[in-house]
C-alpha positions as a LaTeX table, in Angstrom:
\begin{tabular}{lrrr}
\hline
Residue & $x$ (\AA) & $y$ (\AA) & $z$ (\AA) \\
\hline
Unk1 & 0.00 & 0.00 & 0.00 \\
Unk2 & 1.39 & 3.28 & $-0.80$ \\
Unk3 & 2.04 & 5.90 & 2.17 \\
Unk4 & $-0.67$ & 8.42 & 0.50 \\
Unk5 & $-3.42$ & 5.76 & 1.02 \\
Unk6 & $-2.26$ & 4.19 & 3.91 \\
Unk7 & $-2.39$ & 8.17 & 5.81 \\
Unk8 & $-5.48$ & 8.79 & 5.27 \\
Unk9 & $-6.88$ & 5.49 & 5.62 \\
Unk10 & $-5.39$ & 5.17 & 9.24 \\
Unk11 & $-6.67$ & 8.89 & 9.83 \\
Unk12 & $-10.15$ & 7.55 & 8.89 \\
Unk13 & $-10.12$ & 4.92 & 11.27 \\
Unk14 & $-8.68$ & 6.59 & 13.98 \\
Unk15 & $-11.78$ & 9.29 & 13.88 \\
Unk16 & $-13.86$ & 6.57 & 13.46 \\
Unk17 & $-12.74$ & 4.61 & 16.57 \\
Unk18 & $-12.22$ & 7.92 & 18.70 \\
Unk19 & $-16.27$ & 9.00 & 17.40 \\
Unk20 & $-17.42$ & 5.72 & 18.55 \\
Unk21 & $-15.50$ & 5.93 & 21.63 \\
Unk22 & $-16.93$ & 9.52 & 22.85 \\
Unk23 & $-20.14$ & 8.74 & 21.44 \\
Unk24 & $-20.15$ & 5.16 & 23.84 \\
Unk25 & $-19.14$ & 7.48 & 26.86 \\
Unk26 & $-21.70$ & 10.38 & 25.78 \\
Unk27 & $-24.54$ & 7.94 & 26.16 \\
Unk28 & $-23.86$ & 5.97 & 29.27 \\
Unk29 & $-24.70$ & 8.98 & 31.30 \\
Unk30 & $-28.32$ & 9.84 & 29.20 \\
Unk31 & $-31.57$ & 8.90 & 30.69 \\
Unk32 & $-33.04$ & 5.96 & 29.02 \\
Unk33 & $-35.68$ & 6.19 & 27.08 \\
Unk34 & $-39.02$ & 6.37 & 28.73 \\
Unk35 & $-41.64$ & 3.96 & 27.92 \\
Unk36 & $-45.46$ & 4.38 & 28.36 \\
Unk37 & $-47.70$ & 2.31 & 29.29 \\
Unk38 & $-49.58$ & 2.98 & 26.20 \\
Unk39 & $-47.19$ & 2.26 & 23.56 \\
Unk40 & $-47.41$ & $-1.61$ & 24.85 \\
Unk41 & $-50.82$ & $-1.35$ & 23.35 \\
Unk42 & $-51.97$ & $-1.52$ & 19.77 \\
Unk43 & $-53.32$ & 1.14 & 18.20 \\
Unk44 & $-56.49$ & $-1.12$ & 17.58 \\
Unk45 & $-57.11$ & $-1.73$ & 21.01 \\
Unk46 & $-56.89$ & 1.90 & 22.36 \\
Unk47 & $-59.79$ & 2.22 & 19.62 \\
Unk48 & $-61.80$ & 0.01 & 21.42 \\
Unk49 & $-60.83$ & 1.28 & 24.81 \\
Unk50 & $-61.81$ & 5.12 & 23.80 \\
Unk51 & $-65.43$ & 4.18 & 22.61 \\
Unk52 & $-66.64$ & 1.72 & 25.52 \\
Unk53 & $-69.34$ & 2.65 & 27.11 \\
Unk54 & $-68.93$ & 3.84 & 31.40 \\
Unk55 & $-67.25$ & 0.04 & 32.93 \\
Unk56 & $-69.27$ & $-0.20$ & 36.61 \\
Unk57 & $-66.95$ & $-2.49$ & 38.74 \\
Unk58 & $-69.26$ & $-4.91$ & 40.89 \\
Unk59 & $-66.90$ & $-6.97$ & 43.16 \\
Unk60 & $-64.11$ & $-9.57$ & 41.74 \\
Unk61 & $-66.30$ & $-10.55$ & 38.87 \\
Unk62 & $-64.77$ & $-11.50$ & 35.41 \\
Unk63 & $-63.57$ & $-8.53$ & 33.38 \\
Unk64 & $-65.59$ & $-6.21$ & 31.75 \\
Unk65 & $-63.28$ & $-5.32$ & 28.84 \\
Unk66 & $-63.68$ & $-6.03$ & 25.36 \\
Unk67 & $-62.62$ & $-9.78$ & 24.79 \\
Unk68 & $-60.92$ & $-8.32$ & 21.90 \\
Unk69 & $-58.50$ & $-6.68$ & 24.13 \\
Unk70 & $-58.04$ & $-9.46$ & 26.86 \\
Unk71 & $-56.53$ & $-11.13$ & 23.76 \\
Unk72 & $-53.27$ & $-9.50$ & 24.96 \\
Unk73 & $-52.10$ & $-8.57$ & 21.54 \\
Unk74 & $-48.52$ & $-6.60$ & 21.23 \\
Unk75 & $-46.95$ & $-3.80$ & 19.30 \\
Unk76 & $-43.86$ & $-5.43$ & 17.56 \\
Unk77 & $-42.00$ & $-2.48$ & 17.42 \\
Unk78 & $-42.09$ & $-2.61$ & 21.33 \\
Unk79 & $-39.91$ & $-5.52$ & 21.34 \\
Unk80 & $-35.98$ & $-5.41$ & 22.46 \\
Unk81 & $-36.65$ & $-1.71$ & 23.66 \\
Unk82 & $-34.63$ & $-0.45$ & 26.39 \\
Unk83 & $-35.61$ & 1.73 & 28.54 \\
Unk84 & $-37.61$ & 2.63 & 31.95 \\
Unk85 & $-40.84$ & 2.03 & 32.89 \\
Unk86 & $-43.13$ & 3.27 & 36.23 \\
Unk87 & $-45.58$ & 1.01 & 37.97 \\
Unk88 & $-46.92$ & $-0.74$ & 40.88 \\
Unk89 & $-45.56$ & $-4.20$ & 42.20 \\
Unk90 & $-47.34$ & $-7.76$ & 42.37 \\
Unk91 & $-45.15$ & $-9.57$ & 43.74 \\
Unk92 & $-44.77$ & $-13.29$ & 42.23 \\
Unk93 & $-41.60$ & $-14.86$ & 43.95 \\
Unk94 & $-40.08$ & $-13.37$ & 47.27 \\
Unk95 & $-36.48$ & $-14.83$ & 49.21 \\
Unk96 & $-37.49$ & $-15.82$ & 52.80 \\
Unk97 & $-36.34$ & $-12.07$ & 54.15 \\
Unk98 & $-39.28$ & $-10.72$ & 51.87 \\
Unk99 & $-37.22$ & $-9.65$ & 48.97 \\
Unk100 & $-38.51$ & $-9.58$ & 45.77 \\
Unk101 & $-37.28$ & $-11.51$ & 42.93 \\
Unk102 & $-39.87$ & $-11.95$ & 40.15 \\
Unk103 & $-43.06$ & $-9.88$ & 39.59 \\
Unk104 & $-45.62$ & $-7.91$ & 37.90 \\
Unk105 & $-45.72$ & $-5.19$ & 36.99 \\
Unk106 & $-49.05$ & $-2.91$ & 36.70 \\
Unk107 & $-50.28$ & 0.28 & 35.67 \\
Unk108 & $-52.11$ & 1.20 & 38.49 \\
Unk109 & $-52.44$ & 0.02 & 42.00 \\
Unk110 & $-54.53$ & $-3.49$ & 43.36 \\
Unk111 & $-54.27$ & $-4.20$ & 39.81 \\
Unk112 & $-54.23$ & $-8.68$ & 39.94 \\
Unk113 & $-55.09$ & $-8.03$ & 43.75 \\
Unk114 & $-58.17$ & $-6.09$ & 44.29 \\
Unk115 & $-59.88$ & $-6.29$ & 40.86 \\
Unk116 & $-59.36$ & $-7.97$ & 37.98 \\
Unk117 & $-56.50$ & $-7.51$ & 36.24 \\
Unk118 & $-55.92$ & $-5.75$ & 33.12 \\
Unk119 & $-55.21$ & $-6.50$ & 29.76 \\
Unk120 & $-51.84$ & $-8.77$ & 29.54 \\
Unk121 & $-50.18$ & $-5.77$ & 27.24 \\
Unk122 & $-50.82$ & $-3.75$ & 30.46 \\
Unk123 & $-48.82$ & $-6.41$ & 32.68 \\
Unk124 & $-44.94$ & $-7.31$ & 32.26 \\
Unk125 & $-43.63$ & $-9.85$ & 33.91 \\
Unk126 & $-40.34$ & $-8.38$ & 35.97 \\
Unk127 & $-37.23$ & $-10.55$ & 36.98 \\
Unk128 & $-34.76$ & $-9.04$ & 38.54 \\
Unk129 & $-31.91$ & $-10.40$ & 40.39 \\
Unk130 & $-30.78$ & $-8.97$ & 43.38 \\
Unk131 & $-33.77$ & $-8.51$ & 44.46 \\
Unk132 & $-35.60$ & $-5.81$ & 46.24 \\
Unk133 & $-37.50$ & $-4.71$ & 49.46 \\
Unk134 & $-40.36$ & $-2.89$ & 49.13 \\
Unk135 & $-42.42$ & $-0.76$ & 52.03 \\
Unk136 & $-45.70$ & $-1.03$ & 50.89 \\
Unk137 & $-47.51$ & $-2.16$ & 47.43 \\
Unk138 & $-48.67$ & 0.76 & 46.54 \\
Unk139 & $-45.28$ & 2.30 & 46.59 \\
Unk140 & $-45.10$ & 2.58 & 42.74 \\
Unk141 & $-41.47$ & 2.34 & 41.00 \\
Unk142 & $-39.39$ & 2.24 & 38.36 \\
Unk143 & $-37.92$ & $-0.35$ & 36.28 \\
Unk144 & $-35.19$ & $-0.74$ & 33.82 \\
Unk145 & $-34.38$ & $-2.72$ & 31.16 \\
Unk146 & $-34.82$ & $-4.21$ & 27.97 \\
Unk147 & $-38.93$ & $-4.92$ & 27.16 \\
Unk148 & $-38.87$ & $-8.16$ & 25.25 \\
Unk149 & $-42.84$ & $-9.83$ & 23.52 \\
Unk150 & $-42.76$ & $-13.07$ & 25.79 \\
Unk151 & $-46.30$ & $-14.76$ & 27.59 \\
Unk152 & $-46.46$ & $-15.63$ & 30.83 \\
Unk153 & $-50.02$ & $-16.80$ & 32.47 \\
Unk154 & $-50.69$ & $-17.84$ & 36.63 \\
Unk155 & $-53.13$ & $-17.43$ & 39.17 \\
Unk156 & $-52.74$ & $-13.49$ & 39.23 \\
Unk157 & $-52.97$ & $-12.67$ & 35.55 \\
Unk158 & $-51.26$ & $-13.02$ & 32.15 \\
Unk159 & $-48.67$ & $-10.63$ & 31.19 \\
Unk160 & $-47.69$ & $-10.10$ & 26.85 \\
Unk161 & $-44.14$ & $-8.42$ & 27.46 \\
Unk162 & $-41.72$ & $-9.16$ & 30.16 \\
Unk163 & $-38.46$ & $-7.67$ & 31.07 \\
Unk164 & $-34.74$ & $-8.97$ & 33.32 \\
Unk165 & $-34.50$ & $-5.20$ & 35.43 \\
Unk166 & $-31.11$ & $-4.05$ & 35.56 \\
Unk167 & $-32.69$ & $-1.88$ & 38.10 \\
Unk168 & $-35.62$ & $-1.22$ & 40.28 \\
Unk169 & $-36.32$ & 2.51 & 42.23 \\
Unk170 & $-38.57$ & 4.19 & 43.91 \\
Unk171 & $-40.55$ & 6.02 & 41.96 \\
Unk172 & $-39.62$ & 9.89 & 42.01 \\
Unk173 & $-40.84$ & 12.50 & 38.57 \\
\hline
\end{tabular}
């Protein structure tokens, strides 16, 4: 190779590595990207959502939604998206010192616990790790990680997405 193509060529790579480099150590420190609870919903479903008629709750009967959306049908797009997410805590597996380990995650409070539960692209199924204490259920909180399209069904609900938290806070805006 002749010095007046080799020159630039290792110039190009160089600024090439170094760009990658400072744009690696740029992002580490940015917020991830916030994701809201209606995005895990399709487009068709907030449809039928926005013309129901008024839902009157009556005890721990079945649910009252559209069957259409208890289908718990995804957004694609939603899937491998990192990012955080706020919500309330049902707890599914716990260490013997009361830390949680695996859970759902809801929208709103007593959601799987005091009513029915809602629509399983409204649930994710949580895993995380270390582990967590929490003081109360309906202290709501963060989570972080990557949202992945993956089913999981018990006793408390069914859940469409589900997520391996890198993290878990208390909520704070």
């Amino acid at each position: 190779m002749s010095r007046s193509v080799y020159r630039p060529t290792v110039r190009l790579l160089l600024s090439g590595l170094l760009a990658l480099v400072l744009g690696h150590s740029l992002s580490v420190d940015a917020e991830p990207r916030e994701i809201d609870w209606l995005e895990l919903m399709p487009a068709e479903d907030l449809a039928l959502l926005e013309n129901m008629p008024e839902v009157v709750h009556e005890g721990d009967g079945a649910s009252l939604l559209p069957d259409e959306i208890m289908t718990g049908r995804v957004v694609p797009e939603m899937s491998d998206v990192e990012g955080r997410i706020p919500g309330f805590v049902v707890p599914l597996k716990t260490t013997q010192d009361m830390r949680i380990l695996e859970f759902f995650l809801v929208p709103y409070y007593g959601a799987c616990i005091h009513v029915p539960p809602p629509p399983p692209n409204q649930i994710i199924h949580v895993k995380y790790r270390e582990g967590f204490k929490l003081e109360a259920l309906y202290d709501p909180v963060w989570i972080e990680g990557t949202l992945v399209i993956e089913r999981t069904e018990n006793d408390l609900g069914t859940s469409s997405y589900s997520m391996v938290a890198d993290t878990v806070k208390p909520y704070q805006e």
